[in-house]
N, C-alpha and C positions, 0 to 999 in steps of 0.2 A: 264747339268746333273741335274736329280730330286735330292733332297736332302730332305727326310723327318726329319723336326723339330717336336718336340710336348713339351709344356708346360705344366711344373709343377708349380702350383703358390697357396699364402695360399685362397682358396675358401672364400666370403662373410657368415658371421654364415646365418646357416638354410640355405644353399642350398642345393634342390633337384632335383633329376635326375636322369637319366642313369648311375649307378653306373660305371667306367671307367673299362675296362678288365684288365686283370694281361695283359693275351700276345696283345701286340701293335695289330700285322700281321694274328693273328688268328691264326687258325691251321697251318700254312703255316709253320709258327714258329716251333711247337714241332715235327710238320710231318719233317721239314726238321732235328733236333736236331735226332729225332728216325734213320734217314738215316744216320746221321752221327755216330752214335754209334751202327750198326749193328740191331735198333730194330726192332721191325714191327712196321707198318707205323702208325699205331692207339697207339702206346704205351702212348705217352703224350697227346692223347685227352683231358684226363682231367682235362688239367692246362686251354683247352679255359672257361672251368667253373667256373674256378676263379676271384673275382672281386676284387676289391682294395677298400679303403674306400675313393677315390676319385670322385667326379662326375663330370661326362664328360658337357665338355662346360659352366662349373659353371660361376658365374660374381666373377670376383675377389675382393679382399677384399679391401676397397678404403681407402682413408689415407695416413700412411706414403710410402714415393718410396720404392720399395724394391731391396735387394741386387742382382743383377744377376751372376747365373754359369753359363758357358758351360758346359755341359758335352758328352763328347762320348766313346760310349761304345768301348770296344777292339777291335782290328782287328780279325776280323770272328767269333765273337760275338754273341750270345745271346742279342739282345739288350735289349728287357722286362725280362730280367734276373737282371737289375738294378729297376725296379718296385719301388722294398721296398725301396729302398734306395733314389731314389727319391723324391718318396711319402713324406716321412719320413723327407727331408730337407726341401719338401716346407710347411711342417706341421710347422716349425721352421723360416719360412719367409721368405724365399728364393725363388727366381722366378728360375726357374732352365729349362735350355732349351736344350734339348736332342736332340742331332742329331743322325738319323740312316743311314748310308751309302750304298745305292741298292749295291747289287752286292758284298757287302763286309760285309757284315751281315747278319748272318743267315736268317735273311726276313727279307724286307723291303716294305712298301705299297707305291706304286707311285701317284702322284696326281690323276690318270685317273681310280685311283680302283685295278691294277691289282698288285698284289703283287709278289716281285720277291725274289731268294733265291743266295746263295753262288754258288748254281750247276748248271751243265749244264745240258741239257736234260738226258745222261747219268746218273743224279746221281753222279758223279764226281765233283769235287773241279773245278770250273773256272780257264781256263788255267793261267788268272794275278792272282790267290789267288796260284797256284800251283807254277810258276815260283819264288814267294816273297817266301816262304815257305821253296823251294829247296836252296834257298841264306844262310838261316840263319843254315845250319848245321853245319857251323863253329861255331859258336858263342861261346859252351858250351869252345871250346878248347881255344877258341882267350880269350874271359874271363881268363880261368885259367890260361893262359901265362901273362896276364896282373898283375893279384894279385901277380902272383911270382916275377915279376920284381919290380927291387928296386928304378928301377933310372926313373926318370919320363919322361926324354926323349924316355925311350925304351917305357914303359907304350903307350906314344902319338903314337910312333911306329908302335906299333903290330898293334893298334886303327886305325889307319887311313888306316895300311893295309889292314882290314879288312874290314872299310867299301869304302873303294874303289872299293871292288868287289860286293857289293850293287847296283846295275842296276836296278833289279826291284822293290825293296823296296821302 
């Protein structure tokens, strides 16, 4: 499975370049976000117009080793929805390495160019994003039976009832 990484890390002073985009995947990104939220298909065009004060392919800043994060985004995800926040930690010295998951992220670019999304040709949620999805509408309730119980045994209980019935998750 492709798995796209891209690094965040603090840039060498005075580099310049190709300013880095907000969205990773391109339009692919906000066209799929606008699907997901009933809009039209152009509504977020104009986040691809956004740039970061990052630049792309910079030589890194040499000296001390620097601290590494993982970071990944949520499940079904926005993942250039974490941009700032990124940016923002490797401005503070952090090498930070973001993974975006095909298939399970709002878009993802694959090594060979093509960029894929959470839906199926339909426009629909991917039958494994739907199945994980249809699992967790216990949760809200299995939670609130847990806070009410007092004895930690029952607590483990309910818990492990719960995610026993976790197959696809």
């Amino acid at each position: 499975r492709q798995v796209e990484v891209t690094a965040w890390y603090p840039a060498a002073r005075g580099s310049i370049g190709t300013s880095a985009p907000y969205l990773r995947a391109g339009l692919a990104e906000g066209r799929a976000f606008a699907g997901l939220m009933r809009q039209t298909e152009s509504a977020f065009d104009y986040l691809g117009e956004v740039k970061t004060h990052s630049v792309l392919d910079a030589p890194p800043r040499g000296g001390d080793r620097l601290p590494v994060l993982i970071f990944s985004h949520g499940y079904t995800a926005i993942a250039s929805s974490y941009t700032s926040l990124l940016e923002d930690l490797a401005s503070h010295g952090y090498a930070v390495l973001s993974v975006v998951h095909p298939f399970e992220a709002m878009a993802a670019t694959l090594t060979d160019g093509r960029v894929v999304t959470m839906f199926e040709a339909q426009k629909q949620l991917r039958q494994g994003i739907r199945d994980v999805l249809s699992e967790w509408g216990k949760e809200d309730e299995t939670m609130a039976a847990v806070t009410r119980a007092t004895d930690q045994a029952e607590q483990l209980r309910l818990m492990r009832g719960y995610l026993e019935t976790l197959t696809a998750t």
